[in-house]
C-alpha positions in Angstrom: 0.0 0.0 0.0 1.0 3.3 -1.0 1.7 5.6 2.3 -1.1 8.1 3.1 -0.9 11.1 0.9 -0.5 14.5 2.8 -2.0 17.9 1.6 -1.8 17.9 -1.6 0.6 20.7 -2.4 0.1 24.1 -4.2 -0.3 24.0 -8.0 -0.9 20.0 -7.8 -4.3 18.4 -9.3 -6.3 16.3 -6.9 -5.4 12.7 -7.7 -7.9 10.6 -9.8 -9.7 7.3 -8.7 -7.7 5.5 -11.0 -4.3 7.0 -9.8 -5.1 6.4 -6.4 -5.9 3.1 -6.7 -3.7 0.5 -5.1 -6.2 -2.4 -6.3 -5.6 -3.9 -10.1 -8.1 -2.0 -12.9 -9.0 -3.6 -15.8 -8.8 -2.0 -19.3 -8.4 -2.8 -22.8 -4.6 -2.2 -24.1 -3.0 -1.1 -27.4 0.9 -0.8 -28.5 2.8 2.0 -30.0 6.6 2.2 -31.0 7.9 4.8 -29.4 8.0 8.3 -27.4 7.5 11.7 -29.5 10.8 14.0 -30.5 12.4 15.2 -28.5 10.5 14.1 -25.9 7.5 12.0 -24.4 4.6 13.2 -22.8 6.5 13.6 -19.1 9.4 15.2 -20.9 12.3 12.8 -21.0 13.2 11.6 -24.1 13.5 8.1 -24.5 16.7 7.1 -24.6 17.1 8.2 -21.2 14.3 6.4 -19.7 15.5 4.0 -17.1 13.5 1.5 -19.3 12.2 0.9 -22.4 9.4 -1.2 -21.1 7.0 2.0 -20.6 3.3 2.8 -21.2 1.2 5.9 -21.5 -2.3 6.7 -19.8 -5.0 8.5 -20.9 -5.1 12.6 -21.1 -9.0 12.5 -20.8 -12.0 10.7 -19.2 -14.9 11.6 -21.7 -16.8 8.6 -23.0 -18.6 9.4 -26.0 -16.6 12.9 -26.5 -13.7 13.2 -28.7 -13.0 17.2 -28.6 -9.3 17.9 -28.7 -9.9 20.1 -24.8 -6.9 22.2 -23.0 -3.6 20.2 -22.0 -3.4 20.8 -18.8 -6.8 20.4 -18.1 -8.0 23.8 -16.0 -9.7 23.3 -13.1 -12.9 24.2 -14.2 -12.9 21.1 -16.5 -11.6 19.1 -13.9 -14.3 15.9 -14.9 -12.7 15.5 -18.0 -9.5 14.6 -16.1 -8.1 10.5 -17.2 -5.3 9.1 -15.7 -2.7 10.9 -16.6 -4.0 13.1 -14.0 -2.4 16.6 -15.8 0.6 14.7 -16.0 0.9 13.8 -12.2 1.5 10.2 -12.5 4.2 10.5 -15.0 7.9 8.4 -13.8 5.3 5.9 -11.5 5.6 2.5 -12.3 2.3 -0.2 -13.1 2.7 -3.6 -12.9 1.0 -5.2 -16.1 -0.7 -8.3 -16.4 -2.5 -9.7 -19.6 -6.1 -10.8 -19.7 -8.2 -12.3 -22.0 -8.0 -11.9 -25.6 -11.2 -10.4 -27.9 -12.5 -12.7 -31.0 -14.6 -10.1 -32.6 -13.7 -6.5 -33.4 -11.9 -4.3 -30.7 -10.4 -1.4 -33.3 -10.9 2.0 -31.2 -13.8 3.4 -33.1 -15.4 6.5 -32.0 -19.1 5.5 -30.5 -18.6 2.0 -31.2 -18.4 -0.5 -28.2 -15.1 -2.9 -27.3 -15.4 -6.4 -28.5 -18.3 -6.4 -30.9 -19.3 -9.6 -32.3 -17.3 -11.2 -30.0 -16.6 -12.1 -26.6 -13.6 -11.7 -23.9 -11.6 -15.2 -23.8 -8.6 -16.4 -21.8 -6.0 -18.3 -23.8 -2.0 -19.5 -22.8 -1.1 -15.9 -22.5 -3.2 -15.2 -19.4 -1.3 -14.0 -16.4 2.1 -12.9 -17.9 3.4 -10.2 -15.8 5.8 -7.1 -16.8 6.4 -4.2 -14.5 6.6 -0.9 -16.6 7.0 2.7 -16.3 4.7 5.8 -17.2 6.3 7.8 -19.6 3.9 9.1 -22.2 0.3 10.3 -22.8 -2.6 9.1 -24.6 -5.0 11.6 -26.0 -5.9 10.1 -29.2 -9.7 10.7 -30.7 -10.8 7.4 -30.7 -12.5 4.9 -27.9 -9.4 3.3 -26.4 -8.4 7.1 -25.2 -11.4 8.5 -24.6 -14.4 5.5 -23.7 -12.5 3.7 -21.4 -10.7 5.6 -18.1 -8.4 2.3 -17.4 -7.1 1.5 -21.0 -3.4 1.0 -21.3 -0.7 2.1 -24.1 2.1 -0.5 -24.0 5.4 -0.3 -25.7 5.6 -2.6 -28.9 8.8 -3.5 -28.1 7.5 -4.8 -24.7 5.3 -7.0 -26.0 7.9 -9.8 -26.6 9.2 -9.2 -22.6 6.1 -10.5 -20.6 6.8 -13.3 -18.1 4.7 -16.2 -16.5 6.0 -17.9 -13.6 9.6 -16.4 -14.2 9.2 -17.9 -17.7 9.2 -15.4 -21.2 6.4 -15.9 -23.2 6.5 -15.7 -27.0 4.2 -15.0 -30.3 2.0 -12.7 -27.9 2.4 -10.1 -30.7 1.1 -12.2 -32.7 -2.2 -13.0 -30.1 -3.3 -9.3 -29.2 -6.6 -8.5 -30.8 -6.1 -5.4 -28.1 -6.6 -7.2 -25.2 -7.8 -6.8 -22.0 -4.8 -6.0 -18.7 -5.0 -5.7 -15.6 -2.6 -3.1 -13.9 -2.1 -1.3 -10.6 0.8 1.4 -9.6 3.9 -0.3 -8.0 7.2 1.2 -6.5 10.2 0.9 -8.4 10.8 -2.5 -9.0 14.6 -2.9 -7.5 15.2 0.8 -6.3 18.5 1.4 -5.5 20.7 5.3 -6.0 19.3 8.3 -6.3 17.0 10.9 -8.6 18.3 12.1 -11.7 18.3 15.4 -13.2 18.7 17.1 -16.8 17.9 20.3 -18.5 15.6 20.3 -21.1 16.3 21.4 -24.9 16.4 25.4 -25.1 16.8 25.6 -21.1 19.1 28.5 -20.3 20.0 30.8 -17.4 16.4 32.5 -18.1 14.6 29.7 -18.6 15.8 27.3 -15.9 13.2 24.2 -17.2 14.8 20.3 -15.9 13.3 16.8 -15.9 13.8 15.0 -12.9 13.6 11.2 -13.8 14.9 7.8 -11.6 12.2 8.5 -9.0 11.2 5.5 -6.2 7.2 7.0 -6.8 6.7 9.4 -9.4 6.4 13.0 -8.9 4.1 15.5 -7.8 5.7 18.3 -7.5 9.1 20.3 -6.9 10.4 23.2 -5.3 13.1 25.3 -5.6 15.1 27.9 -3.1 15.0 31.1 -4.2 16.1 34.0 -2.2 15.9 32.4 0.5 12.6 31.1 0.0 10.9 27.6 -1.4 8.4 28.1 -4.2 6.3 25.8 -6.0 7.8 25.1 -9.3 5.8 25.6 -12.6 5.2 22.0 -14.6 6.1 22.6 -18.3 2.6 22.2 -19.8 1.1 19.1 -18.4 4.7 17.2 -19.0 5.0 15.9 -15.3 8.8 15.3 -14.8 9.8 18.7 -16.2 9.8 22.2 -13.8 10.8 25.7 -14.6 12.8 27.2 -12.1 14.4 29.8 -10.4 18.0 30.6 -8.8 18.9 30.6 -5.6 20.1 34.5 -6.4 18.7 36.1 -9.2 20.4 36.5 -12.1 22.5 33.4 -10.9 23.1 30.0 -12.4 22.9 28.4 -9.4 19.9 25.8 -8.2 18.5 23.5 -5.2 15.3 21.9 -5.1 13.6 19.4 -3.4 11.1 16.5 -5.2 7.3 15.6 -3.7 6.6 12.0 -4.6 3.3 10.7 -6.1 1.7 10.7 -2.4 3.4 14.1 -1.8 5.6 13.5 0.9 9.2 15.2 0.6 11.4 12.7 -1.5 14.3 10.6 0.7 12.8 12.6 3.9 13.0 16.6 2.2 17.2 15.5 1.0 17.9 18.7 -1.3 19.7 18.9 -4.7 22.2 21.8 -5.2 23.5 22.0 -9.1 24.5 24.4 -11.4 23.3 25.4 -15.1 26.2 23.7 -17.3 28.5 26.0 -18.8 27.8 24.1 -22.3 24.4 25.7 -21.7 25.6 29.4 -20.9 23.2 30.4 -23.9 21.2 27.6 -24.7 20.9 23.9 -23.8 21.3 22.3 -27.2 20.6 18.5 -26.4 17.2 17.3 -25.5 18.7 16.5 -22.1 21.9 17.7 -20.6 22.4 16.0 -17.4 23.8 17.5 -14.3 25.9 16.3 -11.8 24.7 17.5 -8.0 25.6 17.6 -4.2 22.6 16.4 -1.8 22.2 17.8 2.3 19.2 16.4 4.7 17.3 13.8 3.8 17.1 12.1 7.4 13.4 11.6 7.2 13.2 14.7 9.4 11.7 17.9 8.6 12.9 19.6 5.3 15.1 22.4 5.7 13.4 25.8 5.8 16.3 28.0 5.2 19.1 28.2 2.5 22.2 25.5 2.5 25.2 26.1 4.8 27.6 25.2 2.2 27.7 25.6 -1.7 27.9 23.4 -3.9 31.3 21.5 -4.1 31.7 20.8 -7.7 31.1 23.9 -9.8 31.1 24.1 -13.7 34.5 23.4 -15.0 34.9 25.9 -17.5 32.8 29.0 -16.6 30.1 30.4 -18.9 32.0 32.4 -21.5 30.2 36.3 -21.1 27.4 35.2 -19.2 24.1 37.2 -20.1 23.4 40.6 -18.0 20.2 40.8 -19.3 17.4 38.8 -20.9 17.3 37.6 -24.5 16.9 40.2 -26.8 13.1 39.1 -27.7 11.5 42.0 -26.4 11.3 41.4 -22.8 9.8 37.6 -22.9 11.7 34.5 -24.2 9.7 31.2 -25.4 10.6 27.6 -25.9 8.2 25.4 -27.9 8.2 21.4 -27.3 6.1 18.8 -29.6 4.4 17.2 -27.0 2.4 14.2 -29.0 2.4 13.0 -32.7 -0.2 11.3 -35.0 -0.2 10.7 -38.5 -0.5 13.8 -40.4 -0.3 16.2 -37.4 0.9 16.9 -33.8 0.5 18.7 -30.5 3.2 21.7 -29.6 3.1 23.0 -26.2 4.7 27.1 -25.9 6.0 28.7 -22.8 6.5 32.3 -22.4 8.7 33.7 -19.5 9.2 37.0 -17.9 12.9 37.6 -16.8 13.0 41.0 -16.6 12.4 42.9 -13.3 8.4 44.2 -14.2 5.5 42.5 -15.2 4.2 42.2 -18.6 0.9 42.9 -19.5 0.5 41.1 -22.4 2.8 38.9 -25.0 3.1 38.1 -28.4 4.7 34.8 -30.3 5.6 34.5 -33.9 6.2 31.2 -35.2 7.6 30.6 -38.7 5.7 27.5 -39.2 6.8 24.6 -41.8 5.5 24.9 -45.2 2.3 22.4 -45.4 1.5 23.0 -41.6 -1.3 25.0 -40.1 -2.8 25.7 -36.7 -5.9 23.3 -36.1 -6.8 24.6 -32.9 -5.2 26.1 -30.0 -5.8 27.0 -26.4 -4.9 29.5 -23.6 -3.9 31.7 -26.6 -5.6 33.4 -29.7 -3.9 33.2 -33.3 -4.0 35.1 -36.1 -2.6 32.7 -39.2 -3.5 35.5 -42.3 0.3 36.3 -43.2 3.0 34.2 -42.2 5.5 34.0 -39.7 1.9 32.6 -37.6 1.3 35.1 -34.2 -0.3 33.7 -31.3 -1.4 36.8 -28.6 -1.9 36.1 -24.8 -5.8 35.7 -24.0 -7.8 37.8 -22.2 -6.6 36.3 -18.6 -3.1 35.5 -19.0 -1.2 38.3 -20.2 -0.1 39.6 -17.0 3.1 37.9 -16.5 5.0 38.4 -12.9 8.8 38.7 -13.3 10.4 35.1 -13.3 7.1 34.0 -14.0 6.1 32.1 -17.0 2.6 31.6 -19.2 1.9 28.8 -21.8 -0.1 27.9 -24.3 -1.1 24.4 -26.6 -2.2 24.0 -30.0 -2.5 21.2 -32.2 -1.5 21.7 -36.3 -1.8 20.0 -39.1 0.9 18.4 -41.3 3.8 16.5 -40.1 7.1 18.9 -40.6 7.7 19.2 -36.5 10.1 21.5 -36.7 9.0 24.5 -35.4 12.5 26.7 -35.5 13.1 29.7 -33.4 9.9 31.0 -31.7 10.2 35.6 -31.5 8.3 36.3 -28.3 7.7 40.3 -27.9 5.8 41.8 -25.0 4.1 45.0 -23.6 
């Protein structure tokens, strides 16, 4: 049993049924072969999963509705939450086992009920096991995402690793028919070390944004020292092992945090992370994931420390940012980072965040995109777009303009056409 959660913290979405659930949930299950680029939906890319044996869970609970809605889904819409949970059960692991097989038609279609013409039947493949971790999202418009709250995504690849009594099983490729599994949340299976952490692609000293990933029980949250103080950090979009920052000193390039776990309690007892921002990354994090080494204090199970470190961290950068910025980006007093969040043939979900560095609030942004040739803006959220004359230029909306310094805004939009790459987004503000 998982321990029992405290207050859930500031900023965090109230856990699901499903998530909560320490009993096994029955679903119907699909494959797919691999996370988005750069990244799947909790913002680590693949190759530096812990695992390759990984499923995603669904975005959205709306049987019956298969409206592309806001990612992260705002409060107000807060029934139309699935078990991704806004990305709060992302780095958890599930413990799979296979059910019966379906011998009519079990295809996803919109309004159309699982297993027609047929019936649920067991068969030799029946109780093989695989433990596997949640690193992607389903939001899909078809029944598997949307119709049923416990359906699984596995990993193809995974397919061919299910055990049975400490025996592999084989062919069950072959057998799926989109069967039925039963799953439940686990710790990690073997746990032994610590957390990692990585900035993301585009991260830089004014737009402090990390994954945090080899995690004993998910995430729900970090927080980060800054002047003294811990603050909540912000979740990139709804991609729920990634966090925007802030220094310890502003202006600085140096970091601690500390990790809540999926039953928010303070990771390894409240231990803290100092690290720095690499000097490979004194402008810009080029990799999808530059990883960071760090120094750890507390973490005795007691209560979290309340004030800054007594000591620095021992192992700065070893070459020192050459001409390190003294003032933001020159993009008109916001910078933005863009991320393709999801994929589907012919189109694909980008997820924008705009941040204030300066030293005043914004009252409202702008960000020009120079899309692809062949690709259009299907439909956005949290911002309004105006695609008449390219470069494309999304505008804050009505309530999120108003941008506190070190404080950040984002938007989603899905588009159409399958060049992902979206260049160098201009953000200007007023």
């Amino acid at each position: 049993m998982l321990p029992a959660p405290a207050a859930t913290p500031k900023g965090a979405a109230p856990r699901t049924d499903a998530a909560a659930a320490a009993a096994d949930v029955t679903g119907n299950a699909t494959h797919f072969d691999g996370l988005g680029q750069p990244y799947g939906g909790c913002g680590m890319p693949q190759s530096e999963l812990e695992t390759q044996d990984f499923v995603a869970l669904n975005v959205f609970d709306t049987p019956g509705d298969y409206t592309m809605y806001p990612r992260p889904v705002p409060p107000d819409q807060s029934a139309r939450i699935g078990a991704w949970n806004n990305g709060h059960n992302c780095g958890r692991w599930v413990r799979v086992t296979i059910g019966d097989y379906c011998t009519g038609t079990n295809d996803g279609a919109p309004g159309q009920p699982f297993c027609r013409n047929g019936s649920w039947t067991a068969d030799t493949y029946n109780g093989a096991t695989l433990t596997m971790l949640v690193a992607d999202s389903c939001a899909d418009a078809n029944a598997w995402c949307r119709d049923d709250p416990n359906h699984l995504d596995l990993a193809t690849a995974s397919l061919n690793r299910f055990t049975r009594n400490g025996t592999p099983v084989t062919g069950l490729p072959d057998h799926w028919n989109n069967r039925h599994v039963s799953w439940s949340y686990v710790p990690a299976p073997d746990y032994t070390g610590d957390i990692r952490i990585g900035f993301l692609q585009g991260a830089q000293r004014w737009w402090p944004a990390i994954s945090v990933s080899h995690l004993p029980n998910g995430v729900h949250g970090v927080e980060y020292l800054s002047g003294g103080t811990w603050h909540d950090a912000q979740m990139d979009s709804d991609m729920g092992q990634a966090f925007v920052l802030a220094p310890t000193t502003s202006g600085g390039a140096e970091f601690t945090i500390r990790v809540r776990d999926a039953s928010d309690a303070y990771l390894f007892g409240g231990r803290t992370y100092d690290f720095s921002l690499p000097s490979s990354c004194s402008n810009t994090c080029g990799p999808a994931y530059t990883g960071v080494t760090y120094t750890t204090q507390g973490g005795d199970g007691g209560t979290p420390p309340t004030t800054p470190p007594t000591t620095p961290p021992t192992t700065p950068p070893t070459t020192p940012p050459t001409t390190p910025p003294t003032t933001p980006p020159a993009s008109g007093g916001c910078s933005v980072t863009a991320h393709v969040t999801n994929s589907w043939p012919g189109g694909y979900q980008a997820d924008v965040t705009v941040l204030n560095p300066g030293t005043a609030a914004i009252r409202s942004w702008a960000v020009r995109l120079a899309l692809p040739s062949g690709v259009s803006v299907a439909n956005i959220w949290n911002a309004t777009v105006s695609s008449s004359d390219p470069p494309t230029t999304v505008r804050n909306a009505a309530w999120n303009g108003t941008v506190a310094p070190g404080g950040s805004a984002s938007f989603g939009m899905t588009l159409n056409g399958s060049d992902q790459n979206l260049g160098l987004p201009v953000c200007t503000s007023a």
